[in-house]
N, C-alpha and C positions, 0 to 999 in steps of 0.2 A: 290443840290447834289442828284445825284440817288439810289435809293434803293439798300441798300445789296439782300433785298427779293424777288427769283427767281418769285415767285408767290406772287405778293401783292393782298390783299384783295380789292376788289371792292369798287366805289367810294359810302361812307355812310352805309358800313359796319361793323360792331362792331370787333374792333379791340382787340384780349384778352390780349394784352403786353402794352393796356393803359390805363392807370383810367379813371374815369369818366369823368372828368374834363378836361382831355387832347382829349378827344372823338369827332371827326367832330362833325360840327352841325347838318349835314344828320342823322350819328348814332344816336346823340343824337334824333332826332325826330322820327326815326324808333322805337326805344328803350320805347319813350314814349308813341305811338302808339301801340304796344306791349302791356303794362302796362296795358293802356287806354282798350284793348279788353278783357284782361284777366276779369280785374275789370264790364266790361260788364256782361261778362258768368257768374260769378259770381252775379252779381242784377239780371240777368235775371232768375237762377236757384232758386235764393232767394225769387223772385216775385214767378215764378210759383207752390212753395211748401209752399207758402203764410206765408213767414217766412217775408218778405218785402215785405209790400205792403202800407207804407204810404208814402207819397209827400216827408218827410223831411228825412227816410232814405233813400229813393231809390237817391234824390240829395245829398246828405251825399254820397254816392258807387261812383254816378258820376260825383263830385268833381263843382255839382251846388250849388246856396244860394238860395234858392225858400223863398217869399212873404210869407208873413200869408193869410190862415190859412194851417201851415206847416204839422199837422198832418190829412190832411182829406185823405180819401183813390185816389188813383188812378187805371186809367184802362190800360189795355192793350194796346191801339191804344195811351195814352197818356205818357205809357213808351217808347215808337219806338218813337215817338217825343222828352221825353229827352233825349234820350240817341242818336239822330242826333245832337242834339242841341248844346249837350258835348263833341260830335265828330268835328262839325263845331269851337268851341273855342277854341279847342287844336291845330287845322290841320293850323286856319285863314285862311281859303281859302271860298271865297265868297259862301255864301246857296244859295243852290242851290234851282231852284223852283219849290214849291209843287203840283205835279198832284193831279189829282182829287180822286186817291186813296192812296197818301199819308195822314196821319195828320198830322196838323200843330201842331205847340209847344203850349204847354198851357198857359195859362195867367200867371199864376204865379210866374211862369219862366224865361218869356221872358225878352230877354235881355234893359238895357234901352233905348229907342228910343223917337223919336217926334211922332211916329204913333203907336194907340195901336195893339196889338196882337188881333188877333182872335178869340172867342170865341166855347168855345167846341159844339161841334155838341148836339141838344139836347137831342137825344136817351142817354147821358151818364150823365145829370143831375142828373136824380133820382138814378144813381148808386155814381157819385163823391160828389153829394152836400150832408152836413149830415141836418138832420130835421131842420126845425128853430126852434133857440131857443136854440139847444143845446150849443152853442158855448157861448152862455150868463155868461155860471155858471162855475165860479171860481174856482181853483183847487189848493189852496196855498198848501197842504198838499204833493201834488204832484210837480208841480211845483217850488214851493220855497223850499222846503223840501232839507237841503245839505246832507241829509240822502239817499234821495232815488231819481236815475236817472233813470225816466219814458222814455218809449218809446212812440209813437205817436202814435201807433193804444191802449195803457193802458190808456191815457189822454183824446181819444177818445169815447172808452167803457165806462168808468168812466160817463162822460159825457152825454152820452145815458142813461143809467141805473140811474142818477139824475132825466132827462126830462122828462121817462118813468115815474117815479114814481111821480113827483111833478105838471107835468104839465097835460101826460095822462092819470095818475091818473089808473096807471096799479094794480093790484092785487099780480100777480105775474110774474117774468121774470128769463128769460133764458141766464144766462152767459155762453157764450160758447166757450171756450179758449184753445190751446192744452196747452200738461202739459211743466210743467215750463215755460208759459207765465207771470206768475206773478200773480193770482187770487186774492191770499192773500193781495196785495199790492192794487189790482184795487176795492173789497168788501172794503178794510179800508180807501181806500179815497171817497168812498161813504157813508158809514156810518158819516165819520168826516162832506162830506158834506149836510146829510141830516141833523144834527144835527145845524149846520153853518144856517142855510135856517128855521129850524124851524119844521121841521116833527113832532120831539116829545116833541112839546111845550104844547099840551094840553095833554099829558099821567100821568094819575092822579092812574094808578097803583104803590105800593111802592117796586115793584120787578123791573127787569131788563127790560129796554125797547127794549133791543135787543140782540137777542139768536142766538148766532152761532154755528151751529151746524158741527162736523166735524170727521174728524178720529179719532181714541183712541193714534195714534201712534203722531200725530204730533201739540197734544192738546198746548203741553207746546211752542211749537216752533211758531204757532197762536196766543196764550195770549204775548207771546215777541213780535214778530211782531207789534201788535197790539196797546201795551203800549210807547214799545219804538222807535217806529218809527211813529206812530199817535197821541201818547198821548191819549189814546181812556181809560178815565177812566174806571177797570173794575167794578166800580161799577155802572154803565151802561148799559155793555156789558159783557154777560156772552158766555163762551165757554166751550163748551162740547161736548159729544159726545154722538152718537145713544143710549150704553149702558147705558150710566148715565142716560139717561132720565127714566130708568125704576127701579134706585135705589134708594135710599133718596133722591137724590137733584132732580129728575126726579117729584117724588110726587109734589113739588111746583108746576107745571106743568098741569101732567096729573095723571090721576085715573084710575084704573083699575076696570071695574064691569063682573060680571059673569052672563051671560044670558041662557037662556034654548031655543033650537034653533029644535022642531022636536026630543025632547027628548035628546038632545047632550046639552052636556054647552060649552059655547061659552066665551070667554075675549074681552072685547073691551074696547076701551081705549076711553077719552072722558077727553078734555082740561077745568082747573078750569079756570072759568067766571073772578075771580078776579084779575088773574096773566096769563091774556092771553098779550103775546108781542107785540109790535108795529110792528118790525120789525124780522122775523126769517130768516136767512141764511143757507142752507144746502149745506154746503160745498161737495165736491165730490158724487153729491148725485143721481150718477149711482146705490149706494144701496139700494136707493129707488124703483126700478126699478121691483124687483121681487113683486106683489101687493099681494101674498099671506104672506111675511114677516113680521116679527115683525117690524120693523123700518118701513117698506112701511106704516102698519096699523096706526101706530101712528102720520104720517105723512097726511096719510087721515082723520082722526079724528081730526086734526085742519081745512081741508076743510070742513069741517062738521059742524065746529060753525057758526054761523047765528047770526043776529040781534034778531030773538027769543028767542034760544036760552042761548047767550051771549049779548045782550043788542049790541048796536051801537058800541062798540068798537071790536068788531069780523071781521065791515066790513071794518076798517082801518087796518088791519093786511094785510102787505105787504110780500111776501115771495120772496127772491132770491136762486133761485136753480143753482148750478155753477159746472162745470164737461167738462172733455176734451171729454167723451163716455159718454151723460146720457142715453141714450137708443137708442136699434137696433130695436124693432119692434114696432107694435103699440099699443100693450097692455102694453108695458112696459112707455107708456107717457101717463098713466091712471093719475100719482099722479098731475105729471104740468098743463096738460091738464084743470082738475079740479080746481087744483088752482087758475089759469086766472079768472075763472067766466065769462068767454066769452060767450056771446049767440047765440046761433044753432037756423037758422029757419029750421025745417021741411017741 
C-alpha cells in the first residue's frame, strides 16, 4: 500500500509517529549510535577533568565488562582503544586494522578469543601498573561493606597509603583528593586496615593510638562516619580538631612552654613523650600551610620528636596529611615536607 505521506522520511530515519519498538532496524542502529557517542563525550570529558579515570568506570560509561584488576588507572592512548573497541561491538562490523599509530585494545578488555591481545607499549607500565604489592591488601571494609559503595580510584588510594606505610615504611604521606572525593571514607578504611594487619599491635601507650585531626565544623559528622560505617571504636580513635588540641583535651597531647628568645618570650609547643600517637591524621590540612600559625606550630612540634628526645616510639609516628589544596607555594610544604624525614644529599 503506498504512503499517504507526500514526503516520507528517508530510509532508516527516525520516524516521530512510531514507538520504539515499531522503529526500522536502520533507525534503531542510528539511534543507538547516537546514544553510544553522546555516552563517549561524556567519559571522554570525564577522563580529562580526571573525574574518571579508572578501568572499571570508564567500561562502566562504555557499556564494556573489563578483567581484574578493574580499578587500576588508565591512559589516554588506552581510552581511544576502548572506546573503538565499544564502538566495533555495537556497529559488528569487522576491526578494522591497527596502523602503527593507532593503539591496540588493552588486555583486559579484549574480547575472548583463541589468540591473546597485545600487550601495552611499555612507556605506559610505570603509569598503568600500580606498585607491587599493593593489590595484596584486603579491603573488606570497603569492599564488602553494604554500607559503603567505593569507587576504584578510593579502593585504589586506600591501597597505596596501606603499602606506603606497612611495606615502605613511609613517615608521612600525601592524600591528595579533590573535594567530595570521599577522604573520609578512604582515611577510615585505612585506618580499619592498619589495625586488620597489625600496625598498632605493639602500642603500649593507654591513650589513643590514633588522632584525627580535622575541622571544628564537621567533628561530629567524622566520629559518625567513622563508628558507624567502620566500626572504628572511638576508644581508639580520637577526633578533633586544631582548636582542641590547645584546650583540656589538647594538654594530653602537648604542652605549652615560654621561652626567652633575644629578650622576646616566645610559646612553643612541644608533644608529651607518653601519649605521643601511632598514627595522626590531619584532615584538610591546607591550615597547616601558614608555618608562622598556631596549628602550623603545633603541627611542627611533633616533627620535632625524636628517638632522643621521645624514646623509639616517636620514630613510629606515622602522619597522613589529606586536602583537595594543601599548599600553592613552597614554603607552605615546610610542615609535610619535614614530616617525610626524607633525606637531602647536598
Amino acid at each position: 500500500m503506498a504512503s499517504n505521506n507526500p514526503n516520507p522520511p528517508p530510509r532508516g530515519a527516525w520516524n516521530s509517529r512510531r514507538t520504539f519498538a515499531t522503529q526500522s532496524e536502520e533507525a534503531k542502529r542510528e539511534f543507538a549510535l547516537r546514544a553510544f557517542e553522546s555516552r563517549v563525550q561524556i567519559t571522554r570529558m570525564a577522563f580529562l577533568t580526571g573525574r574518571q579515570t579508572n578501568l572499571f568506570g570508564v567500561c562502566a560509561g562504555l557499556g564494556l565488562k573489563p578483567t581484574e584488576p578493574a580499578d587500576r588507572l588508565i591512559t589516554k592512548d588506552e581510552l581511544t582503544a576502548l572506546i573503538n573497541l565499544a564502538r566495533h561491538n555495537l556497529t559488528h562490523k569487522p576491526e578494522p586494522v591497527a596502523s602503527a599509530s593507532a593503539p591496540s585494545a588493552p588486555a583486559p578488555v579484549a574480547p575472548a578469543s583463541t589468540t591473546q591481545a597485545p600487550e601495552a607499549p611499555k612507556e605506559m607500565e610505570q603509569i598503568v601498573e600500580a606498585p607491587t604489592g599493593v593489590h595484596e591488601y584486603p579491603l573488606p571494609e570497603l569492599t564488602d561493606n553494604k554500607k559503603v559503595q567505593p569507587f576504584g580510584f578510593q579502593i585504589r588510594k586506600t591501597r597505596e597509603m596501606m603499602h606506603k606505610v606497612l611495606v615502605e615504611k613511609r613517615r608521612a604521606i600525601l592524600l591528595l583528593s579533590g573535594t567530595g572525593s570521599g577522604k573520609t571514607f578512604m582515611l577510615g578504611a585505612t585506618i580499619c586496615g592498619l589495625f586488620r594487619e597489625g600496625f598498632f599491635a605493639d602500642y603500649k601507650s593507654p591513650m589513643w593510638p590514633v588522632l584525627y585531626v580535622t575541622k571544628a565544623s564537621i567533628v561530629a559528622q567524622t566520629e559518625d562516619v567513622l563508628y558507624n560505617l567502620f566500626k572504628l571504636d572511638p576508644r581508639k580513635v580520637r577526633v578533633t580538631n586544631i582548636e582542641q588540641l590547645r584546650a583540656t583535651m589538647g594538654k594530653i597531647y602537648i604542652k605549652e612552654e615560654t621561652v626567652i628568645v633575644q629578650g622576646q618570650e616566645h610559646i612553643i609547643f612541644k608533644w608529651h613523650k607518653m601519649t605521643m600517637p601511632r598514627l595522626v591524621i590531619w584532615d584538610e590540612s591546607q591550615v597547616l600551610k601558614n608555618i608562622d600559625s598556631t596549628q602550623s606550630r603545633i603541627a611542627q612540634a611533633l616533627n620535632d620528636a625524636n628517638e632522643f628526645t621521645h624514646g623509639p616510639e616517636a620514630t613510629k609516628t606515622v602522619q597522613i596529611f589529606s586536602s583537595a589544596t594543601p599548599f600553592m607555594r613552597l614554603v607552605e610544604t615546610k610542615c609535610f615536607a619535614v614530616a617525610t624525614r626524607a633525606s637531602i644529599d647536598i
